[in-house]
C-alpha positions, -999 to 999 in steps of 0.1 A, spaced: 285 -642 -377 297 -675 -392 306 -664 -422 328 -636 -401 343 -665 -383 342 -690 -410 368 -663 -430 388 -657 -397 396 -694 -401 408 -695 -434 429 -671 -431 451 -688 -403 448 -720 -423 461 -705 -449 483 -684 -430 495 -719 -411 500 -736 -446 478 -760 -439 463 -778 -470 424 -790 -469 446 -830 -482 466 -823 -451 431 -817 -427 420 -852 -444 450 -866 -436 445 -854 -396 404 -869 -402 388 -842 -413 363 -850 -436 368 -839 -471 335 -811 -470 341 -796 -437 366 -772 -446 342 -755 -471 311 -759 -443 328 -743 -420 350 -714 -441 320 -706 -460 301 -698 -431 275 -729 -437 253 -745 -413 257 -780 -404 283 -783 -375 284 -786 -339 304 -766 -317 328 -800 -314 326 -804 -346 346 -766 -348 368 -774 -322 382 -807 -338 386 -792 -369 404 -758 -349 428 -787 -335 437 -800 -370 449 -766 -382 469 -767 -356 467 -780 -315 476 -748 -304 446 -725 -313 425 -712 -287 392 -711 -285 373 -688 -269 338 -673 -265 329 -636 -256 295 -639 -239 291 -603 -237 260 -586 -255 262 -560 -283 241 -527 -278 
């Protein structure tokens, strides 16, 4: 699931044209782009959201709580 999500994100970086020197520039730390894109443990759910709002302050997120048969 967070490698699913992890290339979800990417893709609107890239998408964005958002640069991982232009996420350091906003305070995200230079390895967190990979953690997270790659799928990787070793974040919190803030951890997500800040780096969500250094894309961009716009982006949504959201969690769909229902269960999979």
């Amino acid at each position: 699931m967070k490698e699913e999500l992890g290339k979800k994100i990417k893709a609107l970086r890239k998408e964005l044209g958002v640069s991982t020197h232009e996420l350091e520039k906003r305070g995200i730390h230079p390895s967190l782009p990979t953690t997270i894109e790659r799928g990787e443990k070793g974040y919190t759910i803030d951890t997500l959201i800040k780096y969500l709002n250094a894309i961009d302050d716009r982006i949504v997120f959201s969690v769909d709580l229902t269960t999979r048969s």
